[in-house]
Structure formats: C-alpha cells, structure tokens
C-alpha positions as CSV (number, residue, x, y, z in Angstrom):
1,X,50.4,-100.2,-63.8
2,X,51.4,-102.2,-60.8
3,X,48.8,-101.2,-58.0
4,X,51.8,-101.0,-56.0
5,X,53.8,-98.5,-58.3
6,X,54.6,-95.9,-55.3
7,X,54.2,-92.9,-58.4
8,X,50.4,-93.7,-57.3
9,X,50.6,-93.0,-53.5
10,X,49.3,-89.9,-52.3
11,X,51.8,-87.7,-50.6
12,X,52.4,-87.3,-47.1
13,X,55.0,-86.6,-44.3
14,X,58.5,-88.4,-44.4
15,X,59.7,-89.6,-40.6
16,X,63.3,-88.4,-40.3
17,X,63.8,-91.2,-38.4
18,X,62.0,-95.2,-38.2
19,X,59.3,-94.8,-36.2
20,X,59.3,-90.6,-36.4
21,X,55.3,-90.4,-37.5
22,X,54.4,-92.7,-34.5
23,X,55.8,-90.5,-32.0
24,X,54.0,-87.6,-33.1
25,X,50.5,-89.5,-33.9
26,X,50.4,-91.0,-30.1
27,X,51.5,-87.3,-28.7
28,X,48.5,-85.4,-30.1
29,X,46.7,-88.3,-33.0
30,X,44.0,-85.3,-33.8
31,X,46.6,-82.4,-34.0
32,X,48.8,-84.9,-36.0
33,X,46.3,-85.9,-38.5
34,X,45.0,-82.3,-38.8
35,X,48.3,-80.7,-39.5
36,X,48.7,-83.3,-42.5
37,X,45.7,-82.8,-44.1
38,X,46.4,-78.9,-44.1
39,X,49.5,-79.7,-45.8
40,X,48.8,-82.5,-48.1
41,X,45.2,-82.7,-49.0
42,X,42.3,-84.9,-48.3
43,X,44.1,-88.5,-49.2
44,X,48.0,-88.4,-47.3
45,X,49.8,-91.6,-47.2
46,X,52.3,-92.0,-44.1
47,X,53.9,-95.1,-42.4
48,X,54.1,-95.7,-38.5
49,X,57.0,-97.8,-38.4
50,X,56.4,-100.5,-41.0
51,X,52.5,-99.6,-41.3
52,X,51.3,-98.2,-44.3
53,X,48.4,-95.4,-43.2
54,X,46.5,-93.7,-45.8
55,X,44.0,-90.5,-44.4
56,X,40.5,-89.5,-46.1
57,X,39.3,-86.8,-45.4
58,X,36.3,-86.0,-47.1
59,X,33.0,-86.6,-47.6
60,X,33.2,-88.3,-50.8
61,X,35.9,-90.5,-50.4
62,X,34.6,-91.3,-47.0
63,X,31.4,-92.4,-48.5
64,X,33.9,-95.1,-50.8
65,X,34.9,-96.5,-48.1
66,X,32.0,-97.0,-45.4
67,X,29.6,-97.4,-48.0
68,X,30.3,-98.0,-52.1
69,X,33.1,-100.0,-51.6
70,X,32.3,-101.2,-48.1
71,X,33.1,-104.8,-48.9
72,X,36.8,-104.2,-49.5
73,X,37.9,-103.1,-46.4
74,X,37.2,-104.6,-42.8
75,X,38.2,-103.9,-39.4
76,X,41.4,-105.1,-39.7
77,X,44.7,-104.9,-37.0
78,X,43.7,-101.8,-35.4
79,X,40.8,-103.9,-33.6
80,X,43.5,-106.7,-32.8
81,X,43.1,-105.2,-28.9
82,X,39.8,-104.3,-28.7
83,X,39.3,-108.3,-29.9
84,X,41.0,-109.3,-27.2
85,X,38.6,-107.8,-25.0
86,X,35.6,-108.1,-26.7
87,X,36.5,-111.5,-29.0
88,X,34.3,-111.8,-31.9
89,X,31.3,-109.4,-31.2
90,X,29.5,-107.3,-33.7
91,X,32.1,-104.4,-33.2
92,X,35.2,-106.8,-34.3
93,X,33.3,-109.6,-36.4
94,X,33.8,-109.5,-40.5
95,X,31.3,-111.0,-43.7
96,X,28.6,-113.7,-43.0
97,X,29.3,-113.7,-39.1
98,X,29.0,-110.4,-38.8
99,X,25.9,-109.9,-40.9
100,X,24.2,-113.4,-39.2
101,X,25.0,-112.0,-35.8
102,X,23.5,-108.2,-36.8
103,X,20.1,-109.5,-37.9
104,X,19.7,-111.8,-34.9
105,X,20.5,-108.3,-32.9
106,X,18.9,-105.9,-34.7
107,X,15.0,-106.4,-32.9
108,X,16.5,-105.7,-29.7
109,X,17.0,-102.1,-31.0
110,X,13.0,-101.9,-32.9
111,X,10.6,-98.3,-32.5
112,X,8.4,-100.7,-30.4
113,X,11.7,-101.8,-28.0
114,X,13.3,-98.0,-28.0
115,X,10.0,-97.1,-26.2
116,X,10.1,-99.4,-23.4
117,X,13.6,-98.9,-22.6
118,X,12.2,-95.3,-22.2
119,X,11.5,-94.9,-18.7
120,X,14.1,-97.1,-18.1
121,X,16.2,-94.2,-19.0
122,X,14.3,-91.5,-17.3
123,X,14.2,-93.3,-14.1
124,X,17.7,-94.1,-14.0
125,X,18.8,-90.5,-14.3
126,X,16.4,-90.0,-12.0
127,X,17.8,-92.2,-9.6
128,X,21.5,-90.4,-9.8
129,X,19.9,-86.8,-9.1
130,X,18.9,-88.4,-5.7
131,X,22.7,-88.1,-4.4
132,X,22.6,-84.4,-5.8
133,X,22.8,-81.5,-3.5
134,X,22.7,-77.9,-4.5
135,X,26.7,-76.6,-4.5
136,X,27.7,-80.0,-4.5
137,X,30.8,-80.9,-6.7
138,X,31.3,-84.0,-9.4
139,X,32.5,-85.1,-11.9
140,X,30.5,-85.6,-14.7
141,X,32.1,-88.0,-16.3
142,X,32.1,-90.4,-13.7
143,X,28.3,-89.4,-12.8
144,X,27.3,-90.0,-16.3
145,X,29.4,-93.4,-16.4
146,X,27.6,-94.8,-13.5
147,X,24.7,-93.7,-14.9
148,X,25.0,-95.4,-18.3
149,X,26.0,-98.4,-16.8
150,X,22.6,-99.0,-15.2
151,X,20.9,-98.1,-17.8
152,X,22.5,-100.5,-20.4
153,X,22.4,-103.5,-17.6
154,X,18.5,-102.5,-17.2
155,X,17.0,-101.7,-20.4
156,X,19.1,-104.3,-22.8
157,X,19.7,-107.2,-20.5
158,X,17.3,-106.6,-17.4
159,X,19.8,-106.8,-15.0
160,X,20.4,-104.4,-11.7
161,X,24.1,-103.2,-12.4
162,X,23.9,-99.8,-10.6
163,X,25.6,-101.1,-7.8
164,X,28.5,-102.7,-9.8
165,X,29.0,-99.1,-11.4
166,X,31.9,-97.6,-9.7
167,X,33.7,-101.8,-10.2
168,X,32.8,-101.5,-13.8
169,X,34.0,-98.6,-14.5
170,X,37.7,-99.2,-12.6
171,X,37.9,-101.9,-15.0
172,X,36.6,-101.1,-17.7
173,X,39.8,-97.8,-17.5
174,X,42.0,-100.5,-16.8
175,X,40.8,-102.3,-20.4
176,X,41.1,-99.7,-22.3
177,X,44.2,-98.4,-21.0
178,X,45.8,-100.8,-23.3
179,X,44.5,-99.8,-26.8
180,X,46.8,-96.8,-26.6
181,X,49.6,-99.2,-28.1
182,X,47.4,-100.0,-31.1
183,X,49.5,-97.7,-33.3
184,X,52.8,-99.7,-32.0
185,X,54.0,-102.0,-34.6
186,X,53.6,-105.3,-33.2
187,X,51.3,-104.8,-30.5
188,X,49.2,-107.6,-30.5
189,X,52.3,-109.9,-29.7
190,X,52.9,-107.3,-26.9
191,X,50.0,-109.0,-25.0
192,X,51.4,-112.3,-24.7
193,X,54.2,-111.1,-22.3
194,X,53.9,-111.1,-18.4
195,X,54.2,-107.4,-18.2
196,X,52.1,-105.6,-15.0
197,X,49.9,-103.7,-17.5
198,X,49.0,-106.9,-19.5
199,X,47.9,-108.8,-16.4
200,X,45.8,-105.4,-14.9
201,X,44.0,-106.0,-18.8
202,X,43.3,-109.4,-17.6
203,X,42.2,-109.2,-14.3
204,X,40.1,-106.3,-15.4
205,X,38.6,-108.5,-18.5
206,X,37.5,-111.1,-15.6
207,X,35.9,-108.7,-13.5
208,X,34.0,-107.4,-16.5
209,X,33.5,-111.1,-17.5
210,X,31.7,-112.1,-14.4
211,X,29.1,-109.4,-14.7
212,X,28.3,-110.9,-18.2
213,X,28.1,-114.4,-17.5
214,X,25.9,-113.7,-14.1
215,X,23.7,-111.7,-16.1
216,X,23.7,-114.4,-18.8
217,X,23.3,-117.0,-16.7
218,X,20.6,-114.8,-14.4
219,X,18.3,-114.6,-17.7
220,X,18.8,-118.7,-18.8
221,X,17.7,-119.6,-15.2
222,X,14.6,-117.8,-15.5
223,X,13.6,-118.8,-18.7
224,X,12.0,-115.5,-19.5
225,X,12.1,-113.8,-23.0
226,X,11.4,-110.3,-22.9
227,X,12.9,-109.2,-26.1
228,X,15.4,-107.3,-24.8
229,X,19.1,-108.3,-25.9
230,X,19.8,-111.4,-23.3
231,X,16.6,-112.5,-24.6
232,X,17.6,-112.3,-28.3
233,X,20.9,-113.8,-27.9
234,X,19.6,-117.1,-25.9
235,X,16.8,-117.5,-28.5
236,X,19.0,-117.5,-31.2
237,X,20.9,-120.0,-29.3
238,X,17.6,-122.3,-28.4
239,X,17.0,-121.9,-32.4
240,X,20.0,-122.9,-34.0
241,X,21.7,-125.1,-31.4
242,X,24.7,-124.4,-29.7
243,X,26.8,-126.0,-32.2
244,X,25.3,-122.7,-34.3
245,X,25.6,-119.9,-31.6
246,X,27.8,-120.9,-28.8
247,X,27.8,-119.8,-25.3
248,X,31.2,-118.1,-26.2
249,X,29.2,-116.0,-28.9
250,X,26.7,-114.7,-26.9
251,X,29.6,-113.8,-24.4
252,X,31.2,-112.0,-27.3
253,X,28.0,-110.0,-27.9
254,X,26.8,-109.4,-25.2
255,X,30.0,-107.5,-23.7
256,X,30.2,-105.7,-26.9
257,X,26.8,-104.5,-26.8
258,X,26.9,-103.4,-22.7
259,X,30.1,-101.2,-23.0
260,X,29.7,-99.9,-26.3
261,X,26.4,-98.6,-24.5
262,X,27.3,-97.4,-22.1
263,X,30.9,-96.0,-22.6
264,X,30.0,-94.5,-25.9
265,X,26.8,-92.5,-24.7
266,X,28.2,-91.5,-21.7
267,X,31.2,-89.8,-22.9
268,X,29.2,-87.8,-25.3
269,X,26.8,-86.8,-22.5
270,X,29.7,-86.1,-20.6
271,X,30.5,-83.5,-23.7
272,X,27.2,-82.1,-23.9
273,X,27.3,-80.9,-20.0
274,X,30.7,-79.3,-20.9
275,X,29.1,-77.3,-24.2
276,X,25.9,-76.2,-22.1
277,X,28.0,-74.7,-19.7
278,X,30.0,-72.4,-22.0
279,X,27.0,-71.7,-23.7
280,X,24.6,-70.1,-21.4
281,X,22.2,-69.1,-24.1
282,X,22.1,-73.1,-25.6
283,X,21.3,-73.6,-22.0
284,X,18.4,-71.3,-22.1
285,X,16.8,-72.5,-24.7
286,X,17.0,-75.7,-23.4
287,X,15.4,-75.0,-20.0
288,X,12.8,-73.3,-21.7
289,X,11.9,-76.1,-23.9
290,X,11.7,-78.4,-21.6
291,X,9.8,-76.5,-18.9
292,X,7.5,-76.0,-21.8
293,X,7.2,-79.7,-23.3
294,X,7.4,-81.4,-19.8
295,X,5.8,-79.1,-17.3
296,X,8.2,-80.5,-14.0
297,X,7.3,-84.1,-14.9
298,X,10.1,-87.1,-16.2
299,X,9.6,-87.3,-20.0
300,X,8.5,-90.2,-21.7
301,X,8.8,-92.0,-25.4
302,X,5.9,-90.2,-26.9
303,X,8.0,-86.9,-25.7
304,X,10.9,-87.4,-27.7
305,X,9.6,-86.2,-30.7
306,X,8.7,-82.9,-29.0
307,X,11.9,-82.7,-27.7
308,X,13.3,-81.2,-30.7
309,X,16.1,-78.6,-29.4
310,X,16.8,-81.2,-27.0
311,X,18.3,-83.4,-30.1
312,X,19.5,-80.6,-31.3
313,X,21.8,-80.1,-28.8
314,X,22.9,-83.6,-28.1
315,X,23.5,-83.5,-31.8
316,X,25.9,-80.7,-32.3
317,X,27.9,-81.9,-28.9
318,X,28.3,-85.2,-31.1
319,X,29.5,-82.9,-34.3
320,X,32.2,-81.0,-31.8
321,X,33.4,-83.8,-29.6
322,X,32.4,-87.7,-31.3
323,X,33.5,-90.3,-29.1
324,X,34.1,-92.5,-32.3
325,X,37.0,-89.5,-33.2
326,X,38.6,-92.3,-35.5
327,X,37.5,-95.1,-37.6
328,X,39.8,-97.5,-39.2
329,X,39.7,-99.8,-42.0
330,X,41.6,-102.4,-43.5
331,X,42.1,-102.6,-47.3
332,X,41.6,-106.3,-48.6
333,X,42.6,-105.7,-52.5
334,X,43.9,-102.6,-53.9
335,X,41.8,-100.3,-55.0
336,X,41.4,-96.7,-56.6
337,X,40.6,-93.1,-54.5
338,X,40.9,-89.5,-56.1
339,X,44.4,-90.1,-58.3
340,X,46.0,-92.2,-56.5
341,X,45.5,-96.6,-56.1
342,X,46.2,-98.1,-52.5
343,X,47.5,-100.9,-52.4
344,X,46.0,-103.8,-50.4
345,X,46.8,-104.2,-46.8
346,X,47.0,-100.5,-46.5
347,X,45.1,-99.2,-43.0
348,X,42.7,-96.5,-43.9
349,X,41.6,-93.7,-41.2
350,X,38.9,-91.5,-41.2
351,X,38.1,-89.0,-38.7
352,X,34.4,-87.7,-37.9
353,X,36.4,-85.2,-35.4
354,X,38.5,-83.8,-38.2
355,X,35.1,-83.8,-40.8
356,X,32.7,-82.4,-38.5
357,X,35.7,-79.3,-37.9
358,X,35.9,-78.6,-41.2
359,X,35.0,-75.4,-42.1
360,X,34.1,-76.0,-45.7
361,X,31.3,-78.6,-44.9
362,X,30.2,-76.4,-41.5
363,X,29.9,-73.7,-41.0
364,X,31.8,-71.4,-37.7
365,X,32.6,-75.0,-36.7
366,X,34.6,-74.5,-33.4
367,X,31.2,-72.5,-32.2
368,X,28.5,-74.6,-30.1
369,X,25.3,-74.2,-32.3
370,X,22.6,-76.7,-31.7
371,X,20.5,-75.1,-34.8
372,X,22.9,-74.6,-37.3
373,X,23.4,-78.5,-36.7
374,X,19.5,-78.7,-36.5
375,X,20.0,-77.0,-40.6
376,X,22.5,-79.2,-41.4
377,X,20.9,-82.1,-41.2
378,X,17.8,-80.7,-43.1
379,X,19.2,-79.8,-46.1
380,X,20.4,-82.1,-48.6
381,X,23.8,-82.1,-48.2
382,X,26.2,-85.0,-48.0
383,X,25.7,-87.1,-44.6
384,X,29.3,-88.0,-45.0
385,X,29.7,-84.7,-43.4
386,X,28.5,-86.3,-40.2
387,X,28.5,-89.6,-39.0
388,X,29.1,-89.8,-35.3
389,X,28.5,-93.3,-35.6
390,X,29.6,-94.1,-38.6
391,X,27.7,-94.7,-42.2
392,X,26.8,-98.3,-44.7
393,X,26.6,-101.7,-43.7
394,X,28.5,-101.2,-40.6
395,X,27.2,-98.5,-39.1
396,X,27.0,-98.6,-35.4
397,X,24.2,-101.1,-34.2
398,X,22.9,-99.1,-31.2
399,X,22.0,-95.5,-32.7
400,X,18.9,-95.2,-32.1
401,X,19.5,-96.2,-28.5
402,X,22.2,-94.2,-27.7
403,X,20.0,-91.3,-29.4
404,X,16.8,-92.2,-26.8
405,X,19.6,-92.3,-24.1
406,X,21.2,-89.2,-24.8
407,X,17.7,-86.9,-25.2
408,X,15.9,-88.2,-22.3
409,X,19.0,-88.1,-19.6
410,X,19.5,-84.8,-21.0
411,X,15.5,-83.9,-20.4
412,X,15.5,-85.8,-17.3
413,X,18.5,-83.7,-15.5
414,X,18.1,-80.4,-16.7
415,X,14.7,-80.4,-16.0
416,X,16.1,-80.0,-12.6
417,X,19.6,-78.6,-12.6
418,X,22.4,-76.7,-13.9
419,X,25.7,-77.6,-14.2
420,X,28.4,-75.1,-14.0
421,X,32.1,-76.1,-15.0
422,X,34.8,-75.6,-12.2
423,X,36.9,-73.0,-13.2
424,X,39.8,-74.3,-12.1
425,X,39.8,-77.8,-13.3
426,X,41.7,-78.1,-16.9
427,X,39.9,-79.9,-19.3
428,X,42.1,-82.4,-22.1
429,X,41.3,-84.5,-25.0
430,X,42.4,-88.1,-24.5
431,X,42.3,-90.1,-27.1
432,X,42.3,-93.6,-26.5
433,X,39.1,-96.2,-27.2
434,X,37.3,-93.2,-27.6
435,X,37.5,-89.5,-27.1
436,X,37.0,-88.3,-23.7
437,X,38.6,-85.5,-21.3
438,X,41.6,-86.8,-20.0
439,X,41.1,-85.6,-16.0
440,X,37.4,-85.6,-16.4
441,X,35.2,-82.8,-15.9
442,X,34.5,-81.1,-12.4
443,X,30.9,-79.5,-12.5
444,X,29.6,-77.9,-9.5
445,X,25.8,-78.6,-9.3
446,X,23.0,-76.1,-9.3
447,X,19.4,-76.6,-8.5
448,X,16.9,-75.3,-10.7
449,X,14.1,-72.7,-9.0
C-alpha cells in the first residue's frame, strides 16, 4: 500500500474552514493539543493550513521517534526561525555537522568541568541576593534571567555579562517574540519583508551579536584555554583550520549555547519559586535540608550529591512546567507508528507538558510532589515518561549543567529567603520559544531567621 494511502492516517480534527486548526493551536497550543488527544488517541493527524501535523503522545512511540528511529526525522521547518537567530548551532544543525560539532562540545560539559563552574553558580546567586531587602517586591522571572545570564557568560565562556543582563534580556524578548508565527504557513518568507517586528528581530539579533563576538574576540586576544566553551570552540578552530570550523561556526555555537543556558534554566527556576510557594510543606522540607546539609554556608560541588530533596524538587517543577513544552520533528521517509504509516514530510510533535500530565504514567499529576517524582525516577519505568530535555542522540547538550545550575541557585537562595507569590498578580502560560508565565511572577521577598 501506498505510504500515502490517507485509509493509514490516524484520525484527528477536521478545520471547518482553511486554516481553522491554526487559529485554535496559536490561542491555547497546550489546551489544543490536549483536547485532541482526549478525543482521538495517542497518534492524531491534523493540518494547519497546508501543514500536515501528526501528535504522539506516549511513551512508546515517543521513544520511536527521539531514539529507535532517531535518524529519520530532523529538526525540520519549525526551527526555520530559531535558525535565523541562532544559524547553524547544535540546537538547529542535522547528520555529520551536527554530531562533529557535539563531540568538539561535549568536554565543556565533563564531571571534572560541572564542578568548577560550581561556585561560579553559588556566587552568582549570591551576588543577586545583595539587592534583596526583606518586603521587597520582584519579579522572579526577571531576577532569575539576570541571574542566569551571568552565570552562563561566567562559567561557559569567562566573560563578565552581569551588567549586560537587563540589555540581554530586552533583546533576547524581542527575538523570540517572533517564533510565535512558526505555526503560520509560510513564515519563514515572512522575514524577508520590511515589517517593524522583523527589523526589532534584527536589531535585537545585533545587540545579542555583539556580546558574542566581544566575548569571542576577548578569549582569542588572550590566548588562554581554560576548557570552558570559548576555549573548546577556538581550539577546534586552531586544530582543523578555519576552512574546517569557521569564525561563523563558532558564532553559531556559541549563541546557541549562552541562551539556551541561560533562558532555558531560568524559566524553570522561575517555576520552581512559583511551586514552593503554593506548597508550604515542599518548602519545609527544603529549608530543613539545607539548613541541615549546609549549616548557613554557600554550597559547593561535593554538596550536590547531598542535596538530594533539593533535586527533587527542581525535578518535579521540570515534570509540571518543562520549558521545552514541545518538541518537533521532521519526517524524512515515511515510516510506520501504532496502525497507521506517515508519510514523509509530515511534522511530528511531542509534548513533555502533555506526558509529564498524564495521569496514567504519574500519578495525582496536577499536585506538586518532589518525592513521588524522587520514585518515579527509581523505578524502572519508561523514561519516555519524562524527558524535560529531551531523549537519544539529540538530547539536549547542556543537562547536566542546567541540572548543577538549577540545585545550587536553588540551595544558594533559599538558604536565605522565602519567596511568597503576590496575591494579586495573575499568573499565565505563554507559549512561545519556551514555556514561561506570560506577565511574569511577582514574589514579595522574605528573609529567613
């Protein structure tokens, strides 16, 4: 049979009208997706316009696609605007290049690197408590933003960017702004006309630019290799030859590799604040453990491994609210799921936010547990259940760092504090690059007797 016979699609909702489907997926993507798989099942077909979309949603077919049959599917078009930010960096990057590019990477994120980047870490957090005042009102989002900036400039290219943070950020929101037209048939041609929001992307991509190249340029001037990412990238270079690994390549990586660090770990940090303050008695146990562990001092590498409610929690805030809500995947030949055979071209989505709320893999899934997520992970159930940052080959690069991140700023600032959410302020998913709350988070701030 034809691997086009439509008598092998799934099923799935019919738009009443052309581009009916895309309306609804850009109004609420998440409640969208949800209320198909309800209906239909864990494989539903849909178009968006002329775009043939195809959702998985569970752990085994999930598993097909990141893993077993890995090497049929790549990014694809959804990534068309985050290349245009990014170029061809490990995030966007397919076959050989990808996989040359992710071993020449791959030291800078080592056991014996993750510990010196460490204090790094502690110190920076350290560094934002210093403009706290009991009573004092933030938002955490922003606080955590400006935090992770300086830590990814520090630890992974040695660089001082804390006082770039508030710059970065504005343009970094001004970047991203524009992937909400990813769904939008067409969208990549979108970007070649001179309309206002296409030349804000621009001007934004320079600003974010300059800060790469300086620090790029900063590292090549000094002629120091301290293993840390710049390092890596400008050895490689030195190694192959430019003609190999060109100035525009380290560019690519190294942008990829500061805002994936720090926008990524920064919005699930941003999460975990939100959770701990619902749940006073998480929060309780998480004082007590690290009044215990720590003793009033800044925690270190050899700490982490103590810290084990700590992970816990930043784990289960990743399970309710992954920044990575939705990954998408392109399929290169046709190929064969449940009953049904996709046919090539066809853009796949899976959803770690729908998985990790599904109430046949966890269990009470809407409720804030850091130890059920703490027996989840021990048992030997399917890690398709999770995967916050993905699973297989392309798995996200910087795991193990944004792990060491998230414990020790968690440590580090509730050794201290408290942070209690503003009652008032409304809290929204926003769904864009990545999923974060739409107005932020207003916390007032609490010192710790």
């Amino acid at each position: 049979m034809c691997a086009t016979d439509k008598s092998k699609l799934p099923p799935g909702p019919k738009a009443k009208f052309p581009l009916g489907n895309l309306f609804s997926f850009r109004k609420d993507c998440l409640g969208f997706l949800k209320s198909i798989a309800d209906e239909y099942g864990d494989i539903v077909h849909f178009k968006i316009g002329p775009i043939r979309v195809v959702l998985l949603n569970h752990p085994d077919y999930i598993k097909e696609v990141l893993s077993t049959q890995n090497r049929n599917f790549k990014k694809g078009r959804p990534l068309e605007m985050a290349k245009e930010l990014l170029g061809d960096g490990l995030l966007t990057s397919e076959g050989e290049f990808h996989r040359k590019h992710s071993r020449i990477i791959q030291p800078a994120f080592h056991r014996n690197m993750l510990d010196s980047y460490a204090p790094v870490i502690s110190g920076c957090a350290e560094k934002l408590m210093k403009d706290w005042a009991d009573g004092m009102e933030v938002d955490i989002k922003k606080e955590m933003r400006y935090m992770s900036i300086a830590i990814a400039g520090e630890a992974l290219f040695g660089a001082d960017t804390a006082g770039e943070a508030a710059e970065l950020d504005k343009a970094l929101e001004t970047a991203t702004s524009l992937f909400g037209r990813i769904p939008l048939p067409f969208s990549e041609w979108l970007l070649k006309l001179p309309l206002p929001e296409n030349k804000r992307f621009y001007k934004a991509k320079k600003r974010l630019d300059s800060t790469i190249h300086r620090m790029i340029e900063e590292r090549r001037r000094l002629n120091a290799d301290s293993g840390d990412l710049i390092s890596l990238l400008l050895r490689a270079q030195r190694d192959l030859g430019k003609d190999a690994f060109s100035d525009q390549e380290i560019r690519d990586e190294a942008i990829t590799l500061f805002l994936t660090a720090f926008d990524t770990t920064s919005v699930a940090l941003t999460w975990t604040w939100y959770l701990l303050s619902l749940n006073p008695e998480a929060e309780a146990a998480l004082h007590e453990e690290l009044d215990r562990v720590l003793k009033g001092r800044l925690p270190n590498a050899e700490d982490v491994a103590e810290l084990k409610y700590t992970r816990m929690v930043f784990g289960e805030s990743l399970r309710m609210y992954p920044p990575s809500y939705l990954i998408p995947r392109q399929a290169i030949e046709a190929f064969a799921i449940g009953d049904y055979t996709i046919p090539a071209g066809t853009i796949i989505l899976l959803s770690p936010y729908l998985m990790h709320h599904d109430p046949r893999f966890h269990e009470d899934p809407e409720k804030f547990n850091p130890r059920a997520w703490d027996r989840d992970v021990a048992s030997q159930r399917s890690k398709y259940e999770y995967f916050p940052f993905s699973r297989g080959p392309r798995s996200c690069i910087g795991e193990p760092f944004a792990w060491l991140q998230g414990v020790l700023a968690i440590a580090t600032i509730a050794r201290f504090w408290k942070l209690e959410l503003e009652s008032d302020h409304p809290v929204e998913l926003e769904t864009v690059i990545n999923l974060r709350p739409k107005k932020g988070i207003k916390m007032i701030l609490k010192k710790r007797k």
